[in-house]
GUTORDREN-171393 format. One record per residue: x, y, z of N, C-alpha, C in turn; residue in one letter; residue number from 1; chain. Coordinates in nm, 3 decimals. Example, Ala and Ser with C-alpha at 12.3 -4.5 7.8 and 13.67 -1.06 7.14 Angstrom:
NODE,n_xx,n_yy,n_zz,ca_xx,ca_yy,ca_zz,c_xx,c_yy,c_zz,r,k,c
NODE,1.319,-0.569,0.780,1.230,-0.450,0.780,1.320,-0.330,0.780,A,1,A
NODE,1.285,-0.225,0.708,1.367,-0.106,0.714,1.290,0.003,0.787,S,2,A
***
This chain:
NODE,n_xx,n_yy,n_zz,ca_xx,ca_yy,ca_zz,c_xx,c_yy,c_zz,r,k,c
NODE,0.083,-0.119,0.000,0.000,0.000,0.000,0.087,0.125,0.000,X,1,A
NODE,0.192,0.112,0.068,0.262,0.249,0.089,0.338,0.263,-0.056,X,2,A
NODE,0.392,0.139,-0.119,0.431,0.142,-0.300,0.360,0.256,-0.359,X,3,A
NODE,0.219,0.242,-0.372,0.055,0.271,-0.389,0.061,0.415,-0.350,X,4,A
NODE,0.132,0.444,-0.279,0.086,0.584,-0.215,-0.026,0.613,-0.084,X,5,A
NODE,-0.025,0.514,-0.040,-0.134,0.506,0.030,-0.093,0.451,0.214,X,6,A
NODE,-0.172,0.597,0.293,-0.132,0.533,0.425,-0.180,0.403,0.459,X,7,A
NODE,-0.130,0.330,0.576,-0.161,0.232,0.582,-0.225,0.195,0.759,X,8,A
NODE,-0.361,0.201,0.774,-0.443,0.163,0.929,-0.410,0.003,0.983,X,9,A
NODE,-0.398,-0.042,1.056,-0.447,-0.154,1.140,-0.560,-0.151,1.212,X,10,A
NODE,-0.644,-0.193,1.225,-0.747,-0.183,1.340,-0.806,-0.384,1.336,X,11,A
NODE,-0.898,-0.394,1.450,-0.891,-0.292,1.591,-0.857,-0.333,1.679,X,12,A
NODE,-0.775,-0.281,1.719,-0.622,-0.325,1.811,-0.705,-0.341,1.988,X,13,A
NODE,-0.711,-0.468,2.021,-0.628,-0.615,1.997,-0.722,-0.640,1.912,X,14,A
NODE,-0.806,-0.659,1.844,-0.854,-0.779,1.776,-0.979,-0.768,1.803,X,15,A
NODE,-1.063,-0.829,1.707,-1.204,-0.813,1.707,-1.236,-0.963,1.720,X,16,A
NODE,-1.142,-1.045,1.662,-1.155,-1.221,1.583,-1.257,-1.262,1.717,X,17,A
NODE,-1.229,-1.235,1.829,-1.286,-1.345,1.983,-1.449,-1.262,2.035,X,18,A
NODE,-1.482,-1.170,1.979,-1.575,-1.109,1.994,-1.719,-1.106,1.915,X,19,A
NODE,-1.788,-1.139,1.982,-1.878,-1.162,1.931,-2.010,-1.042,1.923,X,20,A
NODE,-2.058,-0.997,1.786,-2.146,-0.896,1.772,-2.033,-0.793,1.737,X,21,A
NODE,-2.091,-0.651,1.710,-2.033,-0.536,1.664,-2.064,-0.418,1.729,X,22,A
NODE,-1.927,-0.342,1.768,-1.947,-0.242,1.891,-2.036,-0.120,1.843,X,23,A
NODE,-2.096,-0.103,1.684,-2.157,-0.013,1.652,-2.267,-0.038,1.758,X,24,A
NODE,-2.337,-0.156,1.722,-2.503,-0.176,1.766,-2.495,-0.267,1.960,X,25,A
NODE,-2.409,-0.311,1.967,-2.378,-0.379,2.151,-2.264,-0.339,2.208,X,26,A
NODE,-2.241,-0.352,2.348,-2.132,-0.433,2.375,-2.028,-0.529,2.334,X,27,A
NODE,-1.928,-0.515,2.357,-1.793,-0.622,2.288,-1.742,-0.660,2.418,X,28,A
NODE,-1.736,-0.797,2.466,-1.648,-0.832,2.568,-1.558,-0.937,2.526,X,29,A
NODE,-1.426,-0.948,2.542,-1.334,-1.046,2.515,-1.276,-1.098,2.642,X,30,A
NODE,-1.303,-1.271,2.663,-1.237,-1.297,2.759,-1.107,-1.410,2.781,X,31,A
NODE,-1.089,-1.392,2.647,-0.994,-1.488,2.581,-0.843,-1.399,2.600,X,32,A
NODE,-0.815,-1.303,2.478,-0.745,-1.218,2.426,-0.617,-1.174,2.558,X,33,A
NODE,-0.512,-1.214,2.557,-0.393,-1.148,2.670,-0.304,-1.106,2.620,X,34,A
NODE,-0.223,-1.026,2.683,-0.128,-0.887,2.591,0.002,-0.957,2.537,X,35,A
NODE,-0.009,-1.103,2.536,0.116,-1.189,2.480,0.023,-1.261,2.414,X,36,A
NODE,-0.074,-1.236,2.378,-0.151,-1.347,2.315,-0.092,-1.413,2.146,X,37,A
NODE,-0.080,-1.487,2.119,-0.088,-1.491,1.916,-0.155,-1.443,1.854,X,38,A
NODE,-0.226,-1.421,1.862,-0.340,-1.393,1.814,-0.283,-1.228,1.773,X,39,A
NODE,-0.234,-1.129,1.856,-0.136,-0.994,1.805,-0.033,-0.991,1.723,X,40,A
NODE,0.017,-1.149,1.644,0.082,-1.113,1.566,0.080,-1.062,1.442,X,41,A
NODE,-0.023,-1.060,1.448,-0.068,-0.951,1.279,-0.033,-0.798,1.288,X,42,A
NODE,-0.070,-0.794,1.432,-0.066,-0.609,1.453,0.103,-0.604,1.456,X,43,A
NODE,0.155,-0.676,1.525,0.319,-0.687,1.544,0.367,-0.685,1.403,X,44,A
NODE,0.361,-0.728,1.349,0.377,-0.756,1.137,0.346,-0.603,1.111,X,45,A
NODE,0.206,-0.543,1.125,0.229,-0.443,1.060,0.293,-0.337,1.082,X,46,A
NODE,0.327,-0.322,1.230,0.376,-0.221,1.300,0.531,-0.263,1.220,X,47,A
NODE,0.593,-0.387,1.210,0.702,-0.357,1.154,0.720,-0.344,1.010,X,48,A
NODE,0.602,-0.369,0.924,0.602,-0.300,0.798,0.598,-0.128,0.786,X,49,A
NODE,0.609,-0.074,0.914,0.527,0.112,0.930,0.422,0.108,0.914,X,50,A
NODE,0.319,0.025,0.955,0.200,0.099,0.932,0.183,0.220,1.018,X,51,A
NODE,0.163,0.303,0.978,0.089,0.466,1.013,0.008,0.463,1.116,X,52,A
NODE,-0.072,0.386,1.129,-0.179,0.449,1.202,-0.203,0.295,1.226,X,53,A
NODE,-0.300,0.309,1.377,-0.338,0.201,1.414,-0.506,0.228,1.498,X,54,A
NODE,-0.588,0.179,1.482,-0.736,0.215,1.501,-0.748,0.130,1.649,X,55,A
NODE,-0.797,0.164,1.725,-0.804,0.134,1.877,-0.964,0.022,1.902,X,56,A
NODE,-1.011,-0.055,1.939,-1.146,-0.150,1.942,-1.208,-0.077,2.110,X,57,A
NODE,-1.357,-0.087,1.992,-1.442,-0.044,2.142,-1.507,-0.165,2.212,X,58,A
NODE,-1.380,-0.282,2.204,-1.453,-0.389,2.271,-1.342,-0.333,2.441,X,59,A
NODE,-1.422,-0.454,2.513,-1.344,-0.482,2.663,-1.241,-0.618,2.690,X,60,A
NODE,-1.144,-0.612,2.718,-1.053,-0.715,2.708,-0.996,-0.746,2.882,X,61,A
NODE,-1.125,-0.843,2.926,-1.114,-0.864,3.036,-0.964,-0.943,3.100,X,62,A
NODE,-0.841,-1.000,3.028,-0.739,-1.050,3.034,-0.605,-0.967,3.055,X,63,A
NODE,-0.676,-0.833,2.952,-0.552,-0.733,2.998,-0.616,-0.601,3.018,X,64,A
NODE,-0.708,-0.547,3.058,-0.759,-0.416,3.114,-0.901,-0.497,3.164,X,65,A
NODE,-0.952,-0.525,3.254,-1.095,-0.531,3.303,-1.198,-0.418,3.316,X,66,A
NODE,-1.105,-0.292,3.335,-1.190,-0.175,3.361,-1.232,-0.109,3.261,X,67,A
NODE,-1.152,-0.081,3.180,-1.124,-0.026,3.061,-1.211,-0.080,2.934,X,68,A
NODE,-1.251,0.007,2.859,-1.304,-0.058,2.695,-1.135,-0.017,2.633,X,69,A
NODE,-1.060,-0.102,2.538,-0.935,-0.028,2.493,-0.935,0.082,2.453,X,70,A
NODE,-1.021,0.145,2.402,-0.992,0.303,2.334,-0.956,0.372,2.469,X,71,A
NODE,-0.981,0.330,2.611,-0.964,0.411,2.686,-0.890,0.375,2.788,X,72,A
NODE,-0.794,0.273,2.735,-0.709,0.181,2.859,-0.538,0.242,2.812,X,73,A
NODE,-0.477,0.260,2.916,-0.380,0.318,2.898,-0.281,0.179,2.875,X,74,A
NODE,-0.291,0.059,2.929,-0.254,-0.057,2.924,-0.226,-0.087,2.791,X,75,A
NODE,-0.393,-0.073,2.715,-0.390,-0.140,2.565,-0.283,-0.026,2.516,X,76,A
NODE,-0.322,0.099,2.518,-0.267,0.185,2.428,-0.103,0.211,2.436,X,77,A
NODE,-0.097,0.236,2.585,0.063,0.275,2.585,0.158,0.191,2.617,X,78,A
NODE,0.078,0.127,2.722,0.188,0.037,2.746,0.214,-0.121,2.634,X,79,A
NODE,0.049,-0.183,2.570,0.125,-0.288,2.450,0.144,-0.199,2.321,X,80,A
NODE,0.074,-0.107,2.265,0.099,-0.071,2.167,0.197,0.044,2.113,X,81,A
NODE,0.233,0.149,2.232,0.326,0.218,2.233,0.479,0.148,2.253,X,82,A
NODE,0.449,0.072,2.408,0.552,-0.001,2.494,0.629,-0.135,2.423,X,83,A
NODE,0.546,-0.197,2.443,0.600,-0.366,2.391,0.591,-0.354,2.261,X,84,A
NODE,0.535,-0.319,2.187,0.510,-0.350,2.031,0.566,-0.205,1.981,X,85,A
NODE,0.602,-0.104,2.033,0.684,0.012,1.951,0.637,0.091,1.858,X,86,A
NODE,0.465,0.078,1.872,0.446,0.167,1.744,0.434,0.338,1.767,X,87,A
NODE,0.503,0.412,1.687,0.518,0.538,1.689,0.438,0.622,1.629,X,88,A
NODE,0.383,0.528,1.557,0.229,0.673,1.466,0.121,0.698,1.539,X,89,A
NODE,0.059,0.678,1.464,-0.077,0.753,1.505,-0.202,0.714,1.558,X,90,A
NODE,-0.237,0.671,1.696,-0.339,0.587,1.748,-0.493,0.616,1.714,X,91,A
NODE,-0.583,0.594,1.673,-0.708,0.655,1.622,-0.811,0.563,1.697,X,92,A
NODE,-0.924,0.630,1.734,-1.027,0.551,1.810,-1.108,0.478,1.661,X,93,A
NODE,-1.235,0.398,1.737,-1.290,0.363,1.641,-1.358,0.461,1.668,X,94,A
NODE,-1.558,0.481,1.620,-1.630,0.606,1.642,-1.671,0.594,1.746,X,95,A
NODE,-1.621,0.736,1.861,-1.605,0.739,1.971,-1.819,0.848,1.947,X,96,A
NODE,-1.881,0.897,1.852,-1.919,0.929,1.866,-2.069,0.911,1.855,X,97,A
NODE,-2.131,0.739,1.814,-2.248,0.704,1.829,-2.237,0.570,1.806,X,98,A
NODE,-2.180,0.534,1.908,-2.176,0.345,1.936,-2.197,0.310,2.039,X,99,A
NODE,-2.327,0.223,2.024,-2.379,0.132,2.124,-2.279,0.133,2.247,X,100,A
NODE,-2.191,0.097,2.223,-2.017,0.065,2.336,-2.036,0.158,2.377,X,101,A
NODE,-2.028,0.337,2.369,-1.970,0.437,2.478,-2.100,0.493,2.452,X,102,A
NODE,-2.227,0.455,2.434,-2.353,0.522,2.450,-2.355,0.581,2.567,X,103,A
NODE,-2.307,0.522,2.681,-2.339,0.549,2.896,-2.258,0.678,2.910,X,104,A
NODE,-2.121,0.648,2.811,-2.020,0.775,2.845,-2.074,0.902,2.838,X,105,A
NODE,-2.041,0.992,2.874,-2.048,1.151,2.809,-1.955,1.190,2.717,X,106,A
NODE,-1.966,1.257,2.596,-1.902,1.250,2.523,-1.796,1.342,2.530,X,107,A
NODE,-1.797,1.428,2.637,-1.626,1.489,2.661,-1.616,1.369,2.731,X,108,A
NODE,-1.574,1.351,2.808,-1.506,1.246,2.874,-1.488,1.117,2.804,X,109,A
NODE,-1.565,1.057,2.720,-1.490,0.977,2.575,-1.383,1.055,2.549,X,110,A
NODE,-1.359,1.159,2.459,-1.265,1.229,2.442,-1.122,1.246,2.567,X,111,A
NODE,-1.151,1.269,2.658,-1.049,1.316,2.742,-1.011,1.192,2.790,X,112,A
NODE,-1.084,1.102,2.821,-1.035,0.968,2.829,-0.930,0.866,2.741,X,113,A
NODE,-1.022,0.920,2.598,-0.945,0.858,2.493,-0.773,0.890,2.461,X,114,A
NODE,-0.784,1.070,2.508,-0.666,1.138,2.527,-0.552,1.109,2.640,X,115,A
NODE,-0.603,1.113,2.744,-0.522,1.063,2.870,-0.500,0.925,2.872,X,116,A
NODE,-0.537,0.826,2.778,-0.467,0.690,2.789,-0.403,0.651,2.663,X,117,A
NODE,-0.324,0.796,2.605,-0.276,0.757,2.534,-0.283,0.783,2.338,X,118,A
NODE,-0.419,0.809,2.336,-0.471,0.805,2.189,-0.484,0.927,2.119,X,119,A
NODE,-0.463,0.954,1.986,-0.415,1.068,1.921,-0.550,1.155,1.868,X,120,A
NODE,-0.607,1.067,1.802,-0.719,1.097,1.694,-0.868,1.064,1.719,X,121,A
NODE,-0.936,1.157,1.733,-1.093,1.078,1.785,-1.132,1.071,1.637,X,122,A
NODE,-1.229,0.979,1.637,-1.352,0.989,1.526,-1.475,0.992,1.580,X,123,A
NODE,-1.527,1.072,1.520,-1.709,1.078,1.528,-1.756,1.067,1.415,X,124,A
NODE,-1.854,0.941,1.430,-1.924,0.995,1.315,-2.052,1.148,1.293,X,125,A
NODE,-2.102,1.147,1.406,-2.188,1.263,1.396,-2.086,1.384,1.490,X,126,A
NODE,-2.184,1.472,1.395,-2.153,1.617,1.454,-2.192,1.661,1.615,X,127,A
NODE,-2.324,1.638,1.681,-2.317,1.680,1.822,-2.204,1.644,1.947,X,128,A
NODE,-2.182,1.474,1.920,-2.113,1.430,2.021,-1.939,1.483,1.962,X,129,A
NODE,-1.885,1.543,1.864,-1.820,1.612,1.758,-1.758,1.703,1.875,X,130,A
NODE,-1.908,1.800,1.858,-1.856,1.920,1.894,-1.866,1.922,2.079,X,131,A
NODE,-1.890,1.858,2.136,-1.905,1.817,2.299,-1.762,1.794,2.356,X,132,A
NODE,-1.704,1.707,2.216,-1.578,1.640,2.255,-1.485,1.784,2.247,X,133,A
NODE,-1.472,1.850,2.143,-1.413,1.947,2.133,-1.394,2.027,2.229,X,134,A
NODE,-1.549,2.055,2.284,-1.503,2.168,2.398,-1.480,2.137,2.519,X,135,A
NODE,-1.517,2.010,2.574,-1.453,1.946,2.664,-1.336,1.903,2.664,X,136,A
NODE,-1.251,1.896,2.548,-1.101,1.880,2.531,-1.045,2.059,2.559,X,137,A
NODE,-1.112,2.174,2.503,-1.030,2.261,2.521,-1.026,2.293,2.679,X,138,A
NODE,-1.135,2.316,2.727,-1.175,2.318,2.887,-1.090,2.261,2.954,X,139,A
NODE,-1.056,2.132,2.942,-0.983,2.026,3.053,-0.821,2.072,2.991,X,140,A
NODE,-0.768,2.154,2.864,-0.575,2.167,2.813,-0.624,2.300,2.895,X,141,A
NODE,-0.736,2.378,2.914,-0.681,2.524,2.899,-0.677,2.535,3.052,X,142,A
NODE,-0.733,2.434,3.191,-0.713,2.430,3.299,-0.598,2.349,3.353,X,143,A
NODE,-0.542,2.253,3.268,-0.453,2.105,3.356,-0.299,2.096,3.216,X,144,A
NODE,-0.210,2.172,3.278,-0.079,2.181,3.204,-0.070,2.053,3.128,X,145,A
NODE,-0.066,1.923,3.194,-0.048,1.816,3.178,-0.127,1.732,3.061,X,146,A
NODE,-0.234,1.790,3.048,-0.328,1.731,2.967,-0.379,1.794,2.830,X,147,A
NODE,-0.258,1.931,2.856,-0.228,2.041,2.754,-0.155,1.950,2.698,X,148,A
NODE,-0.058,1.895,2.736,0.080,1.869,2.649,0.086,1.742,2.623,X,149,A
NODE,-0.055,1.661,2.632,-0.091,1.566,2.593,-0.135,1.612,2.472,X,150,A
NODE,-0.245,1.668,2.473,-0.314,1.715,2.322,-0.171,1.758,2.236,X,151,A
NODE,-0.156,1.853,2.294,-0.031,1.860,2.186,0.079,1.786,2.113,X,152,A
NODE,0.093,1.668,2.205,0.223,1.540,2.158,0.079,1.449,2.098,X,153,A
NODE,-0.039,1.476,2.085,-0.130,1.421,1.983,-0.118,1.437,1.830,X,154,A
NODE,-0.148,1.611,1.830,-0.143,1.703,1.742,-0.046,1.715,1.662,X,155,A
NODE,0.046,1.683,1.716,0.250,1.688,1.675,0.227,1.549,1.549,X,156,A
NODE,0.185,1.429,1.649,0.199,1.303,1.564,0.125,1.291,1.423,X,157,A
NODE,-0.010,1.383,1.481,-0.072,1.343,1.368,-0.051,1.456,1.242,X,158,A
NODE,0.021,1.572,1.262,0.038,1.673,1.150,0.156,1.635,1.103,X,159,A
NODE,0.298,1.528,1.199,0.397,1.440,1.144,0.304,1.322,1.054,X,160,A
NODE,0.203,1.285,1.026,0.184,1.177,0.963,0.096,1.243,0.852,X,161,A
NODE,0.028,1.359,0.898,0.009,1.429,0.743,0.097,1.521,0.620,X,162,A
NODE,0.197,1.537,0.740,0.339,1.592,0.631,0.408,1.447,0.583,X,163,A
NODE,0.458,1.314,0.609,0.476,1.189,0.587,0.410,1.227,0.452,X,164,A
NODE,0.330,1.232,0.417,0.193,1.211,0.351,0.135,1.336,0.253,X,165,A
NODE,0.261,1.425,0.227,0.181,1.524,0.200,0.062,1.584,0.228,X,166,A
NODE,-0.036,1.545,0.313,-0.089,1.633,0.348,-0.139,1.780,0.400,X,167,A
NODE,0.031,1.823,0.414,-0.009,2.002,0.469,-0.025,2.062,0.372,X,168,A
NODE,-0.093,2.167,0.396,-0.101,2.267,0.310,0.032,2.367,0.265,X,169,A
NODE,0.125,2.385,0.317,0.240,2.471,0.330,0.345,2.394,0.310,X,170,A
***
């Protein structure tokens, strides 16, 4: 793909294979799936081909975060996918913004959650829970230094993977 011109995603990190149903319309619980599992060697493969970007699962992976859905486990995100497995691009949720899975959440706190454990890029598909996330992300950088310079080592990665990519404008 990258021959092609074309970035290249993984998702959805760990794995969807042990889960049963789809986090658009239920719940996802995995109680199989552990952070040495085999079953990650695909994501391990692509991370050492460069894949770019890696898409985060709104399932629950009771083996290596119990609390956590992964988009919001600092475990899944930083410590196997940053930590053990080394990937340096760009972490992306799945749609943090009308799925069955984070229906209970509030949708800043999807966001700030998604941010503080780690993850670069939200997606929404709709516009309300969009713009909720937004201003609950500026609210929580423009009060907490720390969570400033999170967004920003977000922001950094992902305008490094749109210059990669030609993408800037300048």
């Amino acid at each position: 793909m990258h021959q092609s011109g074309i970035a290249v995603s993984l998702k959805h990190f760990p794995g969807l294979g042990r889960v049963a149903g789809n986090t658009d319309f239920t719940t996802a619980t995995d109680t199989t799936t552990t952070a040495n599992d085999p079953y990650l060697q695909s994501f391990k493969q692509g991370i050492s081909a460069s894949a770019d970007f890696v898409m985060v699962a709104l399932a629950r992976y009771t083996r290596i975060d119990p609390n956590h859905l992964a988009a919001f486990s600092p475990l899944v995100m930083t410590q196997m996918l940053r930590g053990t497995m080394g990937f340096n691009g760009v972490i992306i949720s799945d749609d943090l913004g009308d799925t069955a899975a984070v229906a209970a959440i509030p949708p800043g706190t999807r966001a700030i959650d998604f941010l503080s454990a780690g993850g670069d890029m939200i997606i929404s598909k709709t516009s309300p829970p969009a713009h909720a996330m937004v201003l609950a992300i500026r609210a929580r950088a423009a009060a907490d230094a720390s969570f400033r310079q999170r967004v920003d080592d977000a922001a950094l990665r992902i305008l490094r993977a749109k210059q990669a990519w030609a993408l800037l404008p300048c």
